[in-house]
Structures are given as C-alpha cells and as structure tokens.
C-alpha positions in Angstrom: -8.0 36.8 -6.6 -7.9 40.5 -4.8 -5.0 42.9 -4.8 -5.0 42.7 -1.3 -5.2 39.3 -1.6 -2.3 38.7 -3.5 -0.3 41.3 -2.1 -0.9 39.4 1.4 0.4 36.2 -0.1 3.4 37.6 -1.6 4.2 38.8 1.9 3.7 35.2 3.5 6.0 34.0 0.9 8.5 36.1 1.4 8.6 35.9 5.1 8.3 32.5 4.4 11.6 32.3 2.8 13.3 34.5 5.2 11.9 32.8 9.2 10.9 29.3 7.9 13.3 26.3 9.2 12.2 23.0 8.8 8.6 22.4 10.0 8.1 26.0 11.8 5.2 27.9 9.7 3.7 31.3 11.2 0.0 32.0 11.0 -0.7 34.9 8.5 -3.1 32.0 7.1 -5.2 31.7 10.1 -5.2 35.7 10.5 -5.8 37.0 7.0 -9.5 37.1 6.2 -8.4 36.7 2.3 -6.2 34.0 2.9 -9.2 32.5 5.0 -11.6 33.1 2.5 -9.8 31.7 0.0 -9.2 28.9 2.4 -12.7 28.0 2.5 -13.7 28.4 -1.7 -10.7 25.6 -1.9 -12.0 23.0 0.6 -15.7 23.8 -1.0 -14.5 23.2 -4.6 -13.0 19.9 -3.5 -16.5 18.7 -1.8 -18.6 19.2 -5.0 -15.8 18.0 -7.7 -17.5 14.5 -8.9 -15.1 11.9 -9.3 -15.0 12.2 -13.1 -15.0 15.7 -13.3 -11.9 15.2 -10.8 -10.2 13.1 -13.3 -10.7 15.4 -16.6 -9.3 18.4 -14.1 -6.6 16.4 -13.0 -5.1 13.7 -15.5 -1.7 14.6 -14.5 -2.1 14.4 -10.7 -4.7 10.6 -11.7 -1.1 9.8 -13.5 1.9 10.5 -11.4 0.0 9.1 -8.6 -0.1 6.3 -10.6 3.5 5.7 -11.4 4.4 6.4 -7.8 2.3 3.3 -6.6 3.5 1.8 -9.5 6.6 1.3 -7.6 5.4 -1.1 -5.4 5.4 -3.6 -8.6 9.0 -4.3 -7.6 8.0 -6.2 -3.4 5.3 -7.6 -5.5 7.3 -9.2 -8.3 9.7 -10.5 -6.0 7.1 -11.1 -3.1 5.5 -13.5 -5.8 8.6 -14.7 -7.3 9.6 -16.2 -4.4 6.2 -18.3 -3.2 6.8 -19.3 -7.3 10.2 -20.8 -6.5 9.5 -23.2 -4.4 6.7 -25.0 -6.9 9.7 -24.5 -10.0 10.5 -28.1 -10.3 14.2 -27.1 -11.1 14.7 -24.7 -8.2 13.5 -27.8 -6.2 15.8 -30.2 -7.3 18.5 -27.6 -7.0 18.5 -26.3 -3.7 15.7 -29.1 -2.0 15.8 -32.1 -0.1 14.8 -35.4 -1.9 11.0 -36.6 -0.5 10.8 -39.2 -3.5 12.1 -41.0 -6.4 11.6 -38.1 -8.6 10.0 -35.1 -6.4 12.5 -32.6 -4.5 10.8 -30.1 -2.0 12.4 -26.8 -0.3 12.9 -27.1 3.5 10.3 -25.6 5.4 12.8 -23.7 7.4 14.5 -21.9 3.8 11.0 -21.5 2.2 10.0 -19.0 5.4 13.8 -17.9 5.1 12.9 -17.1 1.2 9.6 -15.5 1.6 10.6 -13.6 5.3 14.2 -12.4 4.5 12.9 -9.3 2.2 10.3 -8.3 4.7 12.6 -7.9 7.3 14.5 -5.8 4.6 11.4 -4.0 4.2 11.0 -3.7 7.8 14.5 -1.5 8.5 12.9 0.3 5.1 9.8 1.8 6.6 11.4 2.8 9.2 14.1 4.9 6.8 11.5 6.1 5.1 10.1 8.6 7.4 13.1 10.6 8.4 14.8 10.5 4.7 11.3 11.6 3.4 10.9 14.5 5.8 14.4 15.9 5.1 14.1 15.6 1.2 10.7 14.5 0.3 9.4 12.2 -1.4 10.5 12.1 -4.7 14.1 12.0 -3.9 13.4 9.4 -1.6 12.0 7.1 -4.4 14.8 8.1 -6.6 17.5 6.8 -3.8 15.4 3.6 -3.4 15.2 3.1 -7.1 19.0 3.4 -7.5 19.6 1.1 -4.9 16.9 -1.6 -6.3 18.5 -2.1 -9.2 22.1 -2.4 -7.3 21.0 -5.4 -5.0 19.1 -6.8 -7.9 23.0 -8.5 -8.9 23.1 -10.3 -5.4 20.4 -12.4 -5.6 20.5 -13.0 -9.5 23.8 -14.4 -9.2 23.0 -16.2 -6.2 24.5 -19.6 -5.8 23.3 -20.7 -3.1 20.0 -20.7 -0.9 22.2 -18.3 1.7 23.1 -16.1 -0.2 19.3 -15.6 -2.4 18.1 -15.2 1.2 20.8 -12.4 1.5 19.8 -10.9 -1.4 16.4 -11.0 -0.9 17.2 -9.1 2.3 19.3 -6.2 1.1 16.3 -5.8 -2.0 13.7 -5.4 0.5 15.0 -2.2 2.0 14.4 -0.1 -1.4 10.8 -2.3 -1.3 10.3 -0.6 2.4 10.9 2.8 1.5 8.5 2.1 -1.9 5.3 1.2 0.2 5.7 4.2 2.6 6.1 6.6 0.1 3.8 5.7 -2.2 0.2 5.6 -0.8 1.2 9.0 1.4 2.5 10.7 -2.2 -0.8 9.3 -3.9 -3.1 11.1 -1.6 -1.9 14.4 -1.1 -1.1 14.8 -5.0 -5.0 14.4 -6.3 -7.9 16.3 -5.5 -10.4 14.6 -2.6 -12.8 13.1 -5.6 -9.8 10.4 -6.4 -8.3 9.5 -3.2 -9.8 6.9 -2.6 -9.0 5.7 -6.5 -6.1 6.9 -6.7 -4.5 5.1 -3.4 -6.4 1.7 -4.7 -4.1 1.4 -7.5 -1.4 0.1 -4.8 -3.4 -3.1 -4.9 -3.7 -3.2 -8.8 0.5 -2.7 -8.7 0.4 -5.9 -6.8 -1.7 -7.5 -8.9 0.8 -6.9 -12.3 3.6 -8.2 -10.0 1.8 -11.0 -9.5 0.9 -11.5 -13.4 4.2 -11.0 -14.5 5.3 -13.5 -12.2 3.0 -15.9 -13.0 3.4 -15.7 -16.5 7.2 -15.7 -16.2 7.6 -18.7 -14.3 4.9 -20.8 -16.2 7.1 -19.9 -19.3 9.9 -20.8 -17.6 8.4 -24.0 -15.5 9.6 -26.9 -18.4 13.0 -25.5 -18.7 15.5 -28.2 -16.9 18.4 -25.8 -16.3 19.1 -23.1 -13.7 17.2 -20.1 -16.1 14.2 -21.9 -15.0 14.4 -19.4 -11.9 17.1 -17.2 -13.2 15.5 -15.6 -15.8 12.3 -14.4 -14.2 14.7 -12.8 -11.0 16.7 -11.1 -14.3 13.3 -9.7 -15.2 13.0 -7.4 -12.1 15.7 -4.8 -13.5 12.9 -4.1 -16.1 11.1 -2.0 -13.7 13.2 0.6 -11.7 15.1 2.5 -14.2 12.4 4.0 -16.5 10.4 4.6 -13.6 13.4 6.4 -11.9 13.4 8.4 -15.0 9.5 9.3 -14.8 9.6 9.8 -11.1 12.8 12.5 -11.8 9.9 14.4 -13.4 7.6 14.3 -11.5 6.4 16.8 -9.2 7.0 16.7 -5.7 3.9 16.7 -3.3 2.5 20.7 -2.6 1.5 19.5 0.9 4.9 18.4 1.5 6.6 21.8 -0.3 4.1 23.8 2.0 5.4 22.1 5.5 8.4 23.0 4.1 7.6 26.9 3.7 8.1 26.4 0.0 5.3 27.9 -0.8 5.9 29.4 -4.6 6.9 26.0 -5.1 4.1 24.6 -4.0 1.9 26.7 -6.1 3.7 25.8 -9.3 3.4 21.9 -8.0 -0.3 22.3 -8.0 -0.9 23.6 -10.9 1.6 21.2 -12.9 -1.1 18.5 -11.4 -4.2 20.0 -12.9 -5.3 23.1 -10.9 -6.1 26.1 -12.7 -3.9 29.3 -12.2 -7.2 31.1 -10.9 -7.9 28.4 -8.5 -4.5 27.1 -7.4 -4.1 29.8 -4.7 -7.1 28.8 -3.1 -6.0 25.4 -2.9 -2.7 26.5 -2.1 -4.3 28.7 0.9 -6.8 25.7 1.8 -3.5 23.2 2.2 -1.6 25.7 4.1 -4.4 26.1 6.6 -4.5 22.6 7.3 -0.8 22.4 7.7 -1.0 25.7 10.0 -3.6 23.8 12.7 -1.5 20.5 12.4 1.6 22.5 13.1 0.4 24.5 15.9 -0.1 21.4 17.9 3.2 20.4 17.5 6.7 21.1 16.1 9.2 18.7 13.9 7.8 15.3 13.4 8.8 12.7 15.6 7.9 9.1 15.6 7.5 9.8 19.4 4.1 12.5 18.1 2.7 9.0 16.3 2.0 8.3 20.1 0.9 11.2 21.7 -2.9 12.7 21.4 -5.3 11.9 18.8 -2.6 10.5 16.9 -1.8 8.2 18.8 -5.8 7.1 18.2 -4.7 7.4 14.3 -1.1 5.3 14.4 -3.4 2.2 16.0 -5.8 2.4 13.1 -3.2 2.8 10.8 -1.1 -0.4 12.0 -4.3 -2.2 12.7 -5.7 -2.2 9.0 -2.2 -2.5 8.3 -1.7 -5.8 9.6 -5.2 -7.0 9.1 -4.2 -7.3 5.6 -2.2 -10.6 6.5 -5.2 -12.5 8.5 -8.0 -12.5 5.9 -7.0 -15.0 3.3 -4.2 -12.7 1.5 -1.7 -15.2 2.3 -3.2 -18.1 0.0 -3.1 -15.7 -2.3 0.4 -14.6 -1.6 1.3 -18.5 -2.0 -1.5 -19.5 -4.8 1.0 -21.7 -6.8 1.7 -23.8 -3.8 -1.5 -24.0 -2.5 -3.4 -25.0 -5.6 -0.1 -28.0 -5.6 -0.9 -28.3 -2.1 -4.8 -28.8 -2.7 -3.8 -31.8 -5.4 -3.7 -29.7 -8.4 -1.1 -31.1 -10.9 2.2 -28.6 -11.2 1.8 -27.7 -14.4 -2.3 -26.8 -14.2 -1.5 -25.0 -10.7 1.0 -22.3 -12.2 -1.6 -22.1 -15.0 -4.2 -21.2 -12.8 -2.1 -19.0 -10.7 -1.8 -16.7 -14.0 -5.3 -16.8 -13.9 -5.6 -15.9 -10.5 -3.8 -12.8 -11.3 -5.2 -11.7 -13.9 -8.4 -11.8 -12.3 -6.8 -10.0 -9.1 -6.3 -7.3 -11.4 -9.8 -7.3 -12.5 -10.7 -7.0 -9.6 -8.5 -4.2 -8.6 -10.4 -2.5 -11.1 -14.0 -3.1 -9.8 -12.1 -1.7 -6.8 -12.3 1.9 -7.9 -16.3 1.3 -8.7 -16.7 0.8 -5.1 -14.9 3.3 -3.7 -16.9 5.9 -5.5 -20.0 4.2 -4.1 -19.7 3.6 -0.7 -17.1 4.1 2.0 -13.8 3.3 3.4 -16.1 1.3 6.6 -18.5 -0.4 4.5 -16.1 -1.8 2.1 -13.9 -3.4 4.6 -16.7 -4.4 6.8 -18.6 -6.5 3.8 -15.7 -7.7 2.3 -14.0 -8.9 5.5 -17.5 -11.0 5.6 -17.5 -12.4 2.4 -14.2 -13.8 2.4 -14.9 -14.9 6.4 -17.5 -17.5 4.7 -15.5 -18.1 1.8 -12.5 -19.4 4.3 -14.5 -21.5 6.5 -16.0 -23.2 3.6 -12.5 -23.2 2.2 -11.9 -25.4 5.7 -15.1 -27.9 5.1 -14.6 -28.9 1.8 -10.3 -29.6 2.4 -12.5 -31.7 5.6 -14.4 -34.0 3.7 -13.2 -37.7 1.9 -10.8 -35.9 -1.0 -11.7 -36.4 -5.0 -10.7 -34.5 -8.0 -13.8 -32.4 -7.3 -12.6 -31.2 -4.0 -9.1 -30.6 -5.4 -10.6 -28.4 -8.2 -13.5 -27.0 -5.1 -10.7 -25.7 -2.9 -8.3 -24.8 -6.0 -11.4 -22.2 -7.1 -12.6 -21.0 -3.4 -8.4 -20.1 -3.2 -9.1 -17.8 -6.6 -12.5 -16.2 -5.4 -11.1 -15.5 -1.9 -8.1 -13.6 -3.7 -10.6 -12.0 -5.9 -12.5 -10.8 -3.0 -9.5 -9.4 -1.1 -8.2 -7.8 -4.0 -11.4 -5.6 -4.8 -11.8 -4.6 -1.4 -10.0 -5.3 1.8 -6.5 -5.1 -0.6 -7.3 -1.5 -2.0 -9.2 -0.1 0.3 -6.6 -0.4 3.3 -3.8 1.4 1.7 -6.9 4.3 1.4 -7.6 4.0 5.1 -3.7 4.3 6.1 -3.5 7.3 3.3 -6.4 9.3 5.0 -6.0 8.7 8.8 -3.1 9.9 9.4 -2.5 13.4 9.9 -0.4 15.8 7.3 2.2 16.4 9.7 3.1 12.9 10.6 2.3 11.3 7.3 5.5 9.6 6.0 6.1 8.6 9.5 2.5 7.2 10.1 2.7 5.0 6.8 5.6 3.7 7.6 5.1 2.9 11.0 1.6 1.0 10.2 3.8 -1.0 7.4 6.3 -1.9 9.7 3.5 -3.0 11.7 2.6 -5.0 8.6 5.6 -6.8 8.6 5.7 -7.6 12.3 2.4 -9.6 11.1 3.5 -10.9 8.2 6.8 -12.4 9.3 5.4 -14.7 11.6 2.3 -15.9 9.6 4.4 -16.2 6.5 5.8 -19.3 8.9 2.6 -20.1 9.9 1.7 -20.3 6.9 4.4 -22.0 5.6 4.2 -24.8 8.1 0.3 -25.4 7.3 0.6 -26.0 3.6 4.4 -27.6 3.6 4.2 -31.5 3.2 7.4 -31.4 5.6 5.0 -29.6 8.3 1.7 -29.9 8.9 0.3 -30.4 5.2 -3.0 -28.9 6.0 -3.7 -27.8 2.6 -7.4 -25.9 2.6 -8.2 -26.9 6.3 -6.4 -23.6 6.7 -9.4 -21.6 5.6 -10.3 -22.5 9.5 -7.5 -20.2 11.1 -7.8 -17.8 8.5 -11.1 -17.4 8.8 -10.7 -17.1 12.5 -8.4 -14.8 12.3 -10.5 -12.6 9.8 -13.5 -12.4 12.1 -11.0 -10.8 14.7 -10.3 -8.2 12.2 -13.9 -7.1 11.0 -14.9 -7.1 14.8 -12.2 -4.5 15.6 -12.6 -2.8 12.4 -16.2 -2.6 13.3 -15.8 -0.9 16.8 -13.0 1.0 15.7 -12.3 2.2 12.2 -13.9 6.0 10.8 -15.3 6.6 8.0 -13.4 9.1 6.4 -15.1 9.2 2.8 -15.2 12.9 2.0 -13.7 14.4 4.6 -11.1 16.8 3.9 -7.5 16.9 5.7 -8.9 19.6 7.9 -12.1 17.7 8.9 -10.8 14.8 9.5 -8.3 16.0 12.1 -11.5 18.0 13.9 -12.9 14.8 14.1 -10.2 13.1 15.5 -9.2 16.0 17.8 -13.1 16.0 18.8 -12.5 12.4 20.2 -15.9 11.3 18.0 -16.5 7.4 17.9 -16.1 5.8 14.4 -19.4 4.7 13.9 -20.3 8.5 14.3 -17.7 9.7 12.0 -19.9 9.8 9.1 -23.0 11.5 10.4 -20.9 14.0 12.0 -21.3 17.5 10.8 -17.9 20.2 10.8 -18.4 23.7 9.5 -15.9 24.6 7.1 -15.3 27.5 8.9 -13.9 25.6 12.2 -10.2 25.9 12.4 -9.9 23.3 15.9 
C-alpha cells in the first residue's frame, strides 16, 4: 500500500475516533481515489478466491464461524428433547393421562405447551437480539445469552411438574432467541465470500448434533423406570454453554460490525486475526467500509422501523418468508421423528432407534449440504429441494392411505427419514444462507432477528397443528399428514420461485445495487454490476 495511501487512512481513523457516534461514518472512503482503489482490489480478490483456497486463507475465520453457529446446538437439544419426552415411557406415566391398561400418553394441550413454550421464549429473544447486538455486538451478546442458558437450565431440570417444565422451557428459550439471530449474521460477515454459503450451512449441521445427542441420550435412557429416564438427558444441556462461552470470549468480534462502529484499527486487527494478510487486510478493510459508507448514507441508526422502508423492506419479506417456510415443508416430522415413527406403528423401542439414525443421517446430509452450495445457488437449491420433498410428502400421504401392514408402517417410518434427509441437505442449510445474504449490513442483526421471529409466528401454530394430526387424543392422522405438508410446501417453492434472488457471488455492495435497482429475482443472477458503481 502507498504512502499516501496509508497516510489517508490514518487520517480516517483518527477522525474516526474523534466525530464518530454510533452509526454516523463520513465519506473520506467514497472520496479518496486510494481508498477507492483499494476498495475495488478487495471486492476483486474476494470474486476469484475458490472455495478451498478460501478455506486454507481463512481456517480461523471457517472456525469461529463455526463455534458461533455451534450455539444453536442448545434450541436444538432442547427443541428435540422435548418431541423425545413425550415417546419416554416414564415421562408418560409420570405427567400423562391413562389411555390403557398399561400405556400413558401426554395431553395434546401440554405436548404443544412443551414443544411451543421455548419458542415463545425465543420469540421475546429475537427481538432482544437486535438492539443488544447493535449497542455491544455480537460477541458480548452471545456471552450474555450463554450466561443466562446455563442459569435457566436449573428451572426446568428440577421441574416437578408439567407447569413449571413448561416455565422453564420458556425462560431457556430467550438465550435460544438471541443464539439464532446472532449466529448466521456473525457467520457471514466473519469469512471471505467463497464460504458463505458453507459457512452459514453449518447452522443446520448444529441442529443436526442436537438432534443426535438427543436421540442417543434418550434411547440410553428409554428402559430406565425412574424419573432420570428424562432427567438425565435435560442435565446434559449444561454441557454445552460454558466451554463455548469460554471460546466465544476469544473470539474476534465481526470487522463489519467494528467498522459501523468507526472502530476502524480494530477492525483491521479483527480481519487479520481471521486469516487476511497484513498486505491485503486494508483493502478488505477499505472494501467493507465502502459498503458500510453507501448503506449508511441512505439512512442513520438502525431501526426496526428501516426493516420496512425501501428496498429493505423488499429484503425483510424474503428474509421472513424463507424464514417461515422452513416450518411447511416436512421439517416438522422431522422435528417430532420419535413420535411419528410411534405414530406410524413402529414399536417404541425400534422408533427412538431409528430416530438416532435419522440424525445421524441429518448430519450427513448437512455435510452433502456444503457440496451443493459450492455448485449451484442459493435459488436452485431451494427450488429442487422444495420439489423433492413435495413428492416425497404426498406419497408420504398415499401410502399412510392405503389398508395398513407392517410394510406400510416401515414405508412411511423410511419416507419420514428421506424427507428429513432432504430438508436437511438443502432447504435446512441453505435458508439460514438466504437470511445471512439478503439483508443489508446496516440492518443485519435486526433483519435476522426479525425473519426468526417470523419463524416462530409460524412455528407456534403448526407445532399444534402438528401436534393434533399425529396425537392419538386428536386427530391420529399419522402419515396422511404428508397431504398438508405437502400442500403447504408447494405454497412455498411457488413464492420462492417468483420471489427469491440469487445472491451466489454477489458481494455486500452488489447485492444492495441490485436490490436498490428494484431487479426481479429471476434476473438477479444474469445481472451485470461494475465494481466500480457505488449506487
């Protein structure tokens, strides 16, 4: 870099330091022709980095991207935990209602209490996440969160009653809500634009360990006849959030956030601790503060009311959309495997069994999930899985139709396992890349957080749905509900179709040109933006 070059810097910096307040940035970026330059060489490095060269430059940034997201093993482990009580023969004749001479069964009513209580939890979460993370970032958010995980952790372990679990659950899912909005912004502004779309799709593959520890803890568990049946595997969440608060403590905090922050030297030191060299980190340093200069000119402090205003307004409904979506393609039967496979007339002991496999193979499939995404794009991934798994559901619905044998049991048991495969290699992982990349810098940890919330406001709901269709006490539909699911899934891919971008290696910059330029998603991709336009 030039003498005049860094001499220019030094002088942002230092004004920086001395005018900047919050969100307000000045424009020596926009003006300096070095700055600009350099600009430009950092957004053209990022375009020709392969996706493995990305990772040899950047196994630290591949890493702590990694740990972040591996926070949201926590709403897993208990997400699954839960949908596992309720098939735990002891936690049924605990806190259930007797249906037989020998067979206990949970209420319909406390089983969508159970499974709803730490999404609404979660809910007030997101919502906390945006203005604590804008104030103090994103690392001390998690630490806070982490801290108070393992403090409502005691509630629900020493839970006597189904009130108070439900209580519990509640108060944990708050920490849960500030985990999901952090993690998928933090993981995509801390690698390089090679591994975004990797890096975010290890959210998914954090679900899918939840879900195999769970499994694998209550199948263990499953014979015992006392009350550590269920206890044991709830004590097993306080395994998580204190080494992880440790690593997070280390880790750096995101540049892009330092840099809308006017922290500029810190935000140099940030990137390079993720993998940059010292000769090129200015220019990546220059390149994000460009970005943050347009977004900032367009508006002041981030708001929730700004998620609603312009192009981002265009952005917060794709966000939310792909957000929710996530609830009406099948993911609930695999959010309630153990009790579907039950449901479908597997024995108890062979349905927790096979809910182990289920996700382990989840997990495999997480990792087939990074294949894709260097392959083809955001679109095209959700468009072709959202079909697989539509035909996968309404066959689901034919065979659960039919007279019922052993091998439609074991039919519908295996089409619940390959629809949970398919969601978890590519509608699971590539959504949380969708919500990471659409919204703007600016608005980021408000944008996630709004589109999980409107997660939530889907889930709730169709948790009960759900709940009623495969409950013996409701309407005991077992796989006939591959028919609303799969109805509800062709809804998605045709508004995904007409409305969600292709943002596959498009910088920050470009993709708020694109957005500002009003282009239609189908013509996201084919669209051309000269690295020189600052729009």
């Amino acid at each position: 870099m030039s003498t005049g070059s860094f001499d220019a810097k030094t002088e942002v910096e230092t004004k920086g330091e001395e005018a900047h307040h919050g969100d307000v940035l000045h424009d020596e970026v926009l003006k300096n022709s070095d700055l600009l330059t350099e600009a430009f060489e950092g957004e053209n490095q990022e375009h020709e980095q392969g996706v493995w060269e990305g990772v040899k430059a950047h196994p630290w940034a591949c890493f702590w991207a990694f740990i972040m997201c591996f926070t949201i093993v926590m709403e897993s482990f208990d997400m699954f935990l839960n949908t596992n009580f309720v098939a735990i023969a002891e936690f049924q004749k605990q806190f259930g209602v007797q249906t037989g001479p020998d067979s206990w069964t949970i209420p319909t009513r406390w089983q969508s209490a159970l499974f709803q209580s730490g999404q609404c939890g979660a809910f007030i979460g997101v919502f906390l996440a945006g203005p604590i993370t804008n104030r103090i970032g994103y690392r001390w958010t998690t630490i806070l969160a982490l801290i108070l995980m393992n403090a409502t952790i005691f509630i629900s372990f020493f839970a006597k009653s189904l009130t108070v679990l439900v209580i519990g659950q509640a108060f944990e899912g708050v920490p849960w809500g500030l985990f999901i909005a952090n993690s998928p912004a933090y993981a995509s502004e801390v690698v390089p634009l090679s591994l975004r779309g990797a890096c975010t799709a290890t959210l998914q593959m954090s679900w899918s360990i939840g879900s195999i520890v769970v499994a694998g803890a209550t199948y263990g568990y499953n014979s015992r006849l006392d009350e550590w049946a269920w206890r044991t595997p709830l004590a097993l969440q306080w395994i998580f959030p204190t080494p992880l608060l440790v690593l997070v403590f280390l880790a750096p905090e995101s540049p892009w956030w330092l840099i809308r922050h006017g922290r500029k030297e810190q935000a140099l030191k940030s990137i390079v601790r993720l993998g940059t060299t010292a000769e090129d980190a200015p220019k990546k340093l220059a390149m994000m503060e460009r970005t943050v200069e347009i977004e900032a000119q367009l508006g002041g402090s981030p708001n929730l009311l700004d998620l609603l205003k312009g192009s981002d307004l265009r952005r917060t409904i794709i966000t939310c959309l792909v957000y929710a979506s996530q609830n009406f393609a099948g993911n609930l039967i695999a959010n309630q495997a153990t009790y579907f496979f039950e449901q479908a007339g597997i024995s108890s002991d062979m349905a927790f069994k096979l809910n182990l496999i289920n996700s382990c193979l989840q997990f495999v499939a997480n990792g087939l999930s990074w294949v894709l995404t260097a392959w083809f794009g955001r679109r095209t991934i959700y468009l072709y899985g959202t079909t697989v798994n539509i035909c996968l559901l309404f066959i689901l619905g034919i065979c659960a139709s039919v007279p019922q044998t052993h091998g439609t049991n074991y039919a519908q048991a295996c089409l619940g396992v390959i629809i949970s495969f398919v969601f978890a290699g590519t509608m699971g992982p590539i959504s949380y890349t969708i919500i990471s990349e659409t919204s703007s810098v600016r608005l980021r940890a408000l944008s996630t957080a709004v589109g999980r919330a409107a997660y939530y406001v889907a889930e709730i709901p169709m948790i009960y749905l759900s709940s009623r269709m495969l409950n013996t006490t409701g309407w005991n539909l077992a796989g006939k509900c591959g028919y609303v699911w799969g109805g509800t899934a062709c809804v998605c891919w045709v508004m995904a179709y007409f409305f969600l971008p292709e943002l596959k290696h498009r910088s920050y910059r470009e993709s708020d040109i694109l957005f500002n330029r009003k282009i239609s998603a189908r013509k996201f991709k084919s669209t051309v933006i000269d690295v020189q336009d600052n729009e």
